[in-house]
N, C-alpha and C positions, 0 to 999 in steps of 0.2 A: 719737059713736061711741067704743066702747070697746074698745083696741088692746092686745092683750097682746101685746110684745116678747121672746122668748126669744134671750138671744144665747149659743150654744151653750157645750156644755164648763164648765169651775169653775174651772179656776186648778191650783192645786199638785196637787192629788187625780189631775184626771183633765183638760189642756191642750188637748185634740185634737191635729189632725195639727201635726206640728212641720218645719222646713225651716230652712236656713240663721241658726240660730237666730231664729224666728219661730214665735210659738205663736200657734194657731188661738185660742185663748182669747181672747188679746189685742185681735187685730187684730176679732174678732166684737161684744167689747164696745165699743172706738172706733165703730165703726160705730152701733151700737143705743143709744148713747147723746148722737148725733145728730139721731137721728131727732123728738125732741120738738122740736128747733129749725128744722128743715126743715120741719115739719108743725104748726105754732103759729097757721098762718092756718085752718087747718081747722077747727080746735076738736075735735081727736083730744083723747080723755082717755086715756094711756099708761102702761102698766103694765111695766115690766120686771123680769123674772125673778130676775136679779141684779144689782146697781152693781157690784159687783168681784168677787173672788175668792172663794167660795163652800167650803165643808169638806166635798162630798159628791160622789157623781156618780150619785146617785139621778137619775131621769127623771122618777118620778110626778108631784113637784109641780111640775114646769112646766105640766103639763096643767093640775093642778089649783087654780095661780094663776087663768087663763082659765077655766076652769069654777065659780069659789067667786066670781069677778068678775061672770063673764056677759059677757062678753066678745063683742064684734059678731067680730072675728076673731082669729086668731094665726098670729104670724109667728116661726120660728126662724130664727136667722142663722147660718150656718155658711161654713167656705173648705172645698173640698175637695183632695182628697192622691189621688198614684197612683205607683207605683213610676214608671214613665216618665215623666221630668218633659217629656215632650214634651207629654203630655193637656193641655188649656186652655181655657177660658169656663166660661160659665155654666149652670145648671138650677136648679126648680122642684120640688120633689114634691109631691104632695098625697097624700091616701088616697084607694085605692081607691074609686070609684063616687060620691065625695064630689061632685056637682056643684059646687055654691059653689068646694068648694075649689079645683076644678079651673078655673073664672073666675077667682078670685084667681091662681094661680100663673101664668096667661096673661099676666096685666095684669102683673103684677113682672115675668115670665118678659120681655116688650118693650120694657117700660120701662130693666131693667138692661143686656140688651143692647144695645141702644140708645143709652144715654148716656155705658153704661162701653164701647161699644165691642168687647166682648167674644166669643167663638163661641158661637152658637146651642148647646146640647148640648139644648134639647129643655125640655117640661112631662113630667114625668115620675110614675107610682105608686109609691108604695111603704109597707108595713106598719110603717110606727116608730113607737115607742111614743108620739111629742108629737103623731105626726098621729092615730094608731089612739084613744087617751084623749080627746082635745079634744071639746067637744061643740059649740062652732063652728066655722063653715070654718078650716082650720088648713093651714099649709103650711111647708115645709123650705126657705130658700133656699141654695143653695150659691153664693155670691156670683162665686169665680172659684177657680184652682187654690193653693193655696201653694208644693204641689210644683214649680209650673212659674216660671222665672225669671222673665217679663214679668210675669205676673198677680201675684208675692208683691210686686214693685214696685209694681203698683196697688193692692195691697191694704198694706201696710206708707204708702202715701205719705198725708197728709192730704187732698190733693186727691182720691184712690181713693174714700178713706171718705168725704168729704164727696157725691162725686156718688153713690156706693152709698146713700147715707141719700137724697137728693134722687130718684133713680130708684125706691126705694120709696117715698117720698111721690108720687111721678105715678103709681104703680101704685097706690098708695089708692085717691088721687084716682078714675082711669080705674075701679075696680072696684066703688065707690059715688058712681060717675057724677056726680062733682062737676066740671063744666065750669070750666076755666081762663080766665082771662083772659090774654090777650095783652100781652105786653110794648109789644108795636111796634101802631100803631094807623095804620088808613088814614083818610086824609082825600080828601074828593070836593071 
């Protein structure tokens, strides 16, 4: 399986949402550049968009890494911002009418909440251009808020991003039905 990793934003150009000095940039790439060691039992073959800091804030070619790949899916990582720093958890987008994508964003959508702990905000649509270009299932995760104090400490601490990258490898897993092995084993 071939995973394109998009972890949002570029660095100086264009950061994303910013907080308590804390750029969306930052915290999306820690994350996504976990995920090959969390998912190294699979035999995910992984493609990420950027290693570091990027000189643009073009959109197209994130698509069009995954579509020049072939890509079986794609994932963009993002934290989300709201003026109320009260807002807080998690959501999913897909595109419109995308079936696939919309199984994909279920499977992460349980998974992250789940393991991070986080509020449910929902599987969600929406027109952006990584999901709208993508010619495989594609979806937008907004992993949790920045703007909000609890979630920028999940997302800022290395344990946050560590289970954020683990929680999308069990939503892989769950969305190309790769049964887990149990840690703990009964005996009769």
């Amino acid at each position: 399986m071939k995973i394109v990793i998009d972890p949002g934003h570029s660095g100086p150009v264009e950061p994303g949402a910013c907080a308590e000095g804390v750029q969306e940039c930052d915290v999306v790439l820690a994350i996504a550049k976990l995920l090959p060691e969390q998912c190294c039992e699979q035999g995910y073959e992984f493609l990420l968009t950027r290693s570091g800091d990027i000189m643009t804030d073009d959109l197209a070619f994130r698509a069009e890494v995954a579509n020049t790949n072939r890509a079986d899916v794609f994932i963009s990582i993002h934290t989300n911002s709201a003026a109320s720093p009260v807002a807080h958890g998690t959501e999913v987008y897909h595109y419109p009418g995308s079936v696939s994508g919309k199984q994909l964003a279920a499977c992460l959508q349980a998974r992250l909440v789940e393991e991070l702990g986080t509020a449910n905000r929902g599987v969600k649509e929406a027109n952006f251009q990584v999901l709208r270009e993508t010619d495989c299932p594609a979806v937008l995760v907004e992993v949790a808020f920045i703007s909000n104090e609890s979630d920028r400490q999940l997302l800022t601490s290395s344990a946050g991003q560590l289970t954020a990258a683990a929680a999308i490898d069990s939503g892989l897993a769950d969305y190309f039905g790769i049964r887990r092995i149990s840690a703990t084993r009964e005996y009769s």
